[in-house]
C-alpha positions in Angstrom: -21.9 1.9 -3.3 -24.5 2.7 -6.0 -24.6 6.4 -4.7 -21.3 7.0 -4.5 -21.0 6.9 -8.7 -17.0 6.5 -9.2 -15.9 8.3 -11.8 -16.1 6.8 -15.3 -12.1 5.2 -16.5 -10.7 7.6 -19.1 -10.2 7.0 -23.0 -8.3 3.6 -23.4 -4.9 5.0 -24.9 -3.2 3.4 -28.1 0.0 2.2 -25.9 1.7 -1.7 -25.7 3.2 -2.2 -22.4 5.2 -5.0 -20.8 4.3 -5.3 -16.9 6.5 -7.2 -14.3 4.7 -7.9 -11.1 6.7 -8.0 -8.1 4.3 -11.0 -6.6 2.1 -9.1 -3.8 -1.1 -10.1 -4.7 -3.2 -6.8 -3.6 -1.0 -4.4 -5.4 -0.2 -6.3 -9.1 -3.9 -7.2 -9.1 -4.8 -4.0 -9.0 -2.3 -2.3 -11.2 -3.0 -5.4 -14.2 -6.4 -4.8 -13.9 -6.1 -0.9 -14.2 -3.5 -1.2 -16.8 -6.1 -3.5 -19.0 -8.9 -0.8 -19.0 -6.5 2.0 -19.6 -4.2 1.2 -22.5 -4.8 -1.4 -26.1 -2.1 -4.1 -25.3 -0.6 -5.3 -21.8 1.9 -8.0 -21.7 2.9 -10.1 -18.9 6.4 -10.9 -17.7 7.8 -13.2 -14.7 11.6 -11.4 -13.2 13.1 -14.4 -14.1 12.1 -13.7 -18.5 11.9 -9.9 -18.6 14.4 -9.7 -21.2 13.6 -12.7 -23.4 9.7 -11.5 -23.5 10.5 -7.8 -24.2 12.8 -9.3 -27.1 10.3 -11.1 -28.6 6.5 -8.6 -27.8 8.9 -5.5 -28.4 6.6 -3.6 -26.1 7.1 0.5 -26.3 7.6 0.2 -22.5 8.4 -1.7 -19.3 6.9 -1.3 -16.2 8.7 -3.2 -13.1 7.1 -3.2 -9.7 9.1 -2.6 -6.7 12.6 -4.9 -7.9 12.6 -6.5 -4.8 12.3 -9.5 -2.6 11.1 -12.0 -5.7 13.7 -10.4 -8.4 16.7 -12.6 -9.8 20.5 -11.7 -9.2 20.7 -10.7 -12.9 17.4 -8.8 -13.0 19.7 -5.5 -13.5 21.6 -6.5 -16.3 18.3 -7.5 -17.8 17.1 -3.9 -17.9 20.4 -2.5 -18.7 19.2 -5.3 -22.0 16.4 -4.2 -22.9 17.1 -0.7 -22.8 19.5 -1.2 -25.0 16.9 -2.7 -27.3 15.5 1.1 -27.5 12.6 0.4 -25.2 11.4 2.6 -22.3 11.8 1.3 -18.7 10.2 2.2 -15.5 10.3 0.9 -11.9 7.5 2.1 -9.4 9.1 1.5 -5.6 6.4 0.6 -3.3 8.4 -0.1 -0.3 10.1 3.1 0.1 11.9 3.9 2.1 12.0 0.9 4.2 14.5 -1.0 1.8 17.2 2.4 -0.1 20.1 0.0 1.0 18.6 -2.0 -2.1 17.1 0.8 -4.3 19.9 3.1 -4.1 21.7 1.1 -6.6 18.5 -0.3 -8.4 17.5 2.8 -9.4 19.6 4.1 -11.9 19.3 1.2 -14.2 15.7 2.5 -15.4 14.9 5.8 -17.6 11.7 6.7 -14.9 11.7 6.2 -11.2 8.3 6.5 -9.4 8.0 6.2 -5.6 5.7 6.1 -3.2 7.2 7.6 -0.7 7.3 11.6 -0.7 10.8 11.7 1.4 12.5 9.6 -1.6 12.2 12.2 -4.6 15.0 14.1 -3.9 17.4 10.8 -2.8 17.0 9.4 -6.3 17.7 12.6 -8.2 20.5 13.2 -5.7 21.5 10.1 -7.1 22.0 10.9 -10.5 18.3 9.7 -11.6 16.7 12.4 -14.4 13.4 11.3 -14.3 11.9 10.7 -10.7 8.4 11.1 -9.7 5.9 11.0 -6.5 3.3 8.6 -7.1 1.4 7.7 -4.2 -0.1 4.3 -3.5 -3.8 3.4 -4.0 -6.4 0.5 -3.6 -7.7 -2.1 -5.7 -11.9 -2.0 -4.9 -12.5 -5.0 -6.7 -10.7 -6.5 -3.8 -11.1 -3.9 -1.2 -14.7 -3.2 -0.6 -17.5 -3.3 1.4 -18.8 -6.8 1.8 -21.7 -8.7 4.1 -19.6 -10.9 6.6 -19.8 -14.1 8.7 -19.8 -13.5 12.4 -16.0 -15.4 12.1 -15.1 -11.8 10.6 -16.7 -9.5 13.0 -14.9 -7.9 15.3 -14.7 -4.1 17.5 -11.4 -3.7 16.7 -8.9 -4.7 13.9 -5.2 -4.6 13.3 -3.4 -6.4 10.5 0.2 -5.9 10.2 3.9 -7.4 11.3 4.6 -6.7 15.0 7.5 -3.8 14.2 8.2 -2.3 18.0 6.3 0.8 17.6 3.1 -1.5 17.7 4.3 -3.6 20.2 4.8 -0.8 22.2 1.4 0.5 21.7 -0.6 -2.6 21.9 1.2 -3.8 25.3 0.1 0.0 26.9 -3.6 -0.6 25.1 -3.6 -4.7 26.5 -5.9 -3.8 29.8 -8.5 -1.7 27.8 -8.3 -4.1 25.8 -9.7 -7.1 27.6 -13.3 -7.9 27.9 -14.0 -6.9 23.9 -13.6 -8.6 20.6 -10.3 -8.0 19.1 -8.3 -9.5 16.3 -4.4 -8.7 16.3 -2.8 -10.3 13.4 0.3 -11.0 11.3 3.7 -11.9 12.3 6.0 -11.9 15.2 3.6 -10.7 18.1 5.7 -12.9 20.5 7.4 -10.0 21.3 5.0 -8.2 22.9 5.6 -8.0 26.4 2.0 -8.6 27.3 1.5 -11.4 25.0 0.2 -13.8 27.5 -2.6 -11.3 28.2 -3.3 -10.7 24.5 -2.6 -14.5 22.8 -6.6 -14.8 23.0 -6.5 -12.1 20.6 -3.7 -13.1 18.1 -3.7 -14.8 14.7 -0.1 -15.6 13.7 1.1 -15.5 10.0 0.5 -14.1 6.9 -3.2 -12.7 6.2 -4.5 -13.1 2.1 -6.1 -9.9 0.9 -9.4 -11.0 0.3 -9.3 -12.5 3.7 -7.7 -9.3 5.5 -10.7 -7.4 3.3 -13.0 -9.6 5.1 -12.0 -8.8 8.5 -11.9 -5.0 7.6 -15.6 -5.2 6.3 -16.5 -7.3 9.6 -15.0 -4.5 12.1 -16.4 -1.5 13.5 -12.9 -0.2 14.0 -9.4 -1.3 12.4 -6.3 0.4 13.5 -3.7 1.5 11.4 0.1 2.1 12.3 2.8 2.5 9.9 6.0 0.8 10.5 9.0 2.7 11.8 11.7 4.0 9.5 14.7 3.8 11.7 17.8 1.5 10.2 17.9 -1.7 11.6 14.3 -1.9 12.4 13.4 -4.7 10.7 14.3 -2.2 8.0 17.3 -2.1 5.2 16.8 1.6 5.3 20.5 2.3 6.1 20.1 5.9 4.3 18.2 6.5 7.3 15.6 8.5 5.4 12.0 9.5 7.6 9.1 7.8 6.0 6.5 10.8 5.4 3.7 9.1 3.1 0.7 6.9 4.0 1.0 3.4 3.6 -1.3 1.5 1.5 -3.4 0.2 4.2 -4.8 3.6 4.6 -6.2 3.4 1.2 -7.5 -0.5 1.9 -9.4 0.3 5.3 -11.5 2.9 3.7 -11.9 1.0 0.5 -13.8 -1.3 3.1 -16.1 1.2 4.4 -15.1 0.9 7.8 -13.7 3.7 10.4 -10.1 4.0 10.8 -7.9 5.2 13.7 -4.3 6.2 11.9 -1.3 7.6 13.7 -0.4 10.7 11.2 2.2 10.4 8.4 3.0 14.1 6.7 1.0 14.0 3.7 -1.9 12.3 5.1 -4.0 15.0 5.0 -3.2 15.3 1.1 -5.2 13.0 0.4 -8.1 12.2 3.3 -9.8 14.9 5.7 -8.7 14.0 9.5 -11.9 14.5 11.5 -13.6 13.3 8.7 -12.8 10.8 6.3 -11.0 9.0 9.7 -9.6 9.7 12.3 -5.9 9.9 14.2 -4.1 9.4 17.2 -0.5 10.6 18.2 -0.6 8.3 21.2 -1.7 5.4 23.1 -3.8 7.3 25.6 -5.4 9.2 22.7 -6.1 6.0 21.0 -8.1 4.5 23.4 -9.9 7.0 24.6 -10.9 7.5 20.8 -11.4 3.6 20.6 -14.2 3.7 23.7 -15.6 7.0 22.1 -16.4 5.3 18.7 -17.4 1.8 19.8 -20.3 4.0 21.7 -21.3 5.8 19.0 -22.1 3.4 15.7 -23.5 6.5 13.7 -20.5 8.9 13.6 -18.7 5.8 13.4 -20.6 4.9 10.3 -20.5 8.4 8.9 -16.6 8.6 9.0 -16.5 4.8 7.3 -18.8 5.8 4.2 -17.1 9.5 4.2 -13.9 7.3 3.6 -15.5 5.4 1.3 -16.3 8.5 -0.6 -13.1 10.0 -0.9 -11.0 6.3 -1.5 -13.3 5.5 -5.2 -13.2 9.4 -6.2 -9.5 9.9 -5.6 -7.7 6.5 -4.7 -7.9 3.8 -7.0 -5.4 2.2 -9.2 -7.4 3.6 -12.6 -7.3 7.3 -11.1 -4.0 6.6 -10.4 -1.7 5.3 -13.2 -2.6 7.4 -16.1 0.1 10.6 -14.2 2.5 7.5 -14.8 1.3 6.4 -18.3 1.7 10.2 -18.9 5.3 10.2 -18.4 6.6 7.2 -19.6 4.4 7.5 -23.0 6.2 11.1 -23.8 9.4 9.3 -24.5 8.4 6.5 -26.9 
């Protein structure tokens, strides 16, 4: 970590802004903490007070993340408030485009648009949105990063994540190679894999903390990572039916660990890591496994592709590299 000198944060910017966290831990954290090193006043708001607190700090901007899941029925009108006040707003979607039954009509209400997801530029300005712009995920490494672990965190292989079919459907083809090594499967609804019986030793129901899922990533010598599926109604409110083509954020979290990851392959993946070097991919269950016994045999590529990720997540992939494209744009109009 000493070697890999991260690049220094830029000039702290004469800027007020009011933030509204959207209450996932690993992602505000990260973009507060960014946010406090890059510009001379932040200001906190809950969903519930975005209006009365932007009355009263008069901030030059508002940044909302996501307007979902923890946002109030009148959350909308608030904005439509407090641009009315003459102040800047700005919504960054992070769960594109897994919820455009919801953010189609969300969207409008704000003067910016950011998304993660590269297939949801177009959508927005399609509908009717002036300012809409690509900004990809990242990683917090004050939460995300390599770490000394307990043997209760040290595992071959890794997966974190919600059982969405296309993992079911890989983990009950990978169940016999499985056996016989030290796996962790975790997160919610695994009951309906169909080999669950033979891979319950494995699985730890429920939701996973960051710092604790950074834990398990530091303690494994591989962690898997598949993206959820796209499809409407698959466990998604994507009734647009638009194809997911962006990495997810776990991609950034895995290497932020300094551990080797096996990803199926989303478009612009190779945008910002080096397949065959930073990690690696698979396309399908057979390649995954023969990939997973190829790497569990072989600790220093292994090791090479982990701190080659490493690398590439603190030069490129943090929240501070990140968010001054975004400070850019909203900070041009105020």
């Amino acid at each position: 970590m000493q070697r890999l000198n991260p690049p220094v944060v830029g000039v702290c910017r004469p800027f007020k802004l009011m933030y509204v966290p959207q209450g996932f831990e690993a992602i505000d954290t990260g973009v507060a903490e960014a946010l406090g090193q890059l510009i001379s006043e932040l200001v906190f708001s809950t969903p519930e007070t975005m209006l009365e607190t932007a009355a009263r700090e008069k901030p030059q901007a508002v940044l909302v993340m996501n307007g979902l899941h923890t946002f109030p029925g009148n959350h909308l009108e608030q904005v439509d408030e407090i641009r009315r006040l003459g102040i800047t707003t700005a919504i960054w979607f992070v769960d594109d485009p897994y919820f455009t039954e919801d953010t189609s009509t969300i969207c409008s209400h704000y003067n910016h648009v950011f998304t993660h997801e590269l297939g949801c530029v177009e959508f927005y300005r399609a509908l009717g949105v002036e300012s809409v712009h690509y900004l990809p995920l990242c990683v917090n490494p004050a939460m995300f990063h390599p770490r000394r672990t307990g043997p209760q965190y040290q595992y071959d292989i890794v997966f974190i994540g919600n059982a969405f079919y296309n993992r079911t459907e890989l983990f009950d083809k990978l169940a016999p190679f499985l056996q016989g090594k030290k796996v962790l499967i975790a997160g919610g609804f695994w009951e309906r894999l169909s080999a669950y019986e033979q891979l319950s030793p494995f699985i730890k129901n429920g939701f996973i903390p960051p710092e604790e899922t950074a834990n398990y990533y530091s303690g494994a010598k591989l962690v898997i990572n598949i993206h959820r599926p796209w499809g409407a109604g698959q466990d998604n409110r994507n009734s647009f039916a638009l194809p997911s083509r962006s990495i997810n954020p776990r991609t950034y979290e895995i290497s932020a660990c300094g551990t080797m990851q096996l990803t199926d392959v989303r478009e612009d993946l190779g945008n910002f890591y080096r397949p065959g070097y930073d990690l690696d991919t698979f396309g399908s269950a057979e390649e995954l496994q023969q990939k997973m016994d190829y790497y569990l045999k072989h600790e220093k590529e292994r090791r090479l592709y982990a701190v080659r990720g490493l690398h590439t997540t603190l030069r490129h992939h943090t929240f501070t590299a990140r968010l001054p494209h975004l400070l850019n744009i909203i900070g041009a109009q105020v």
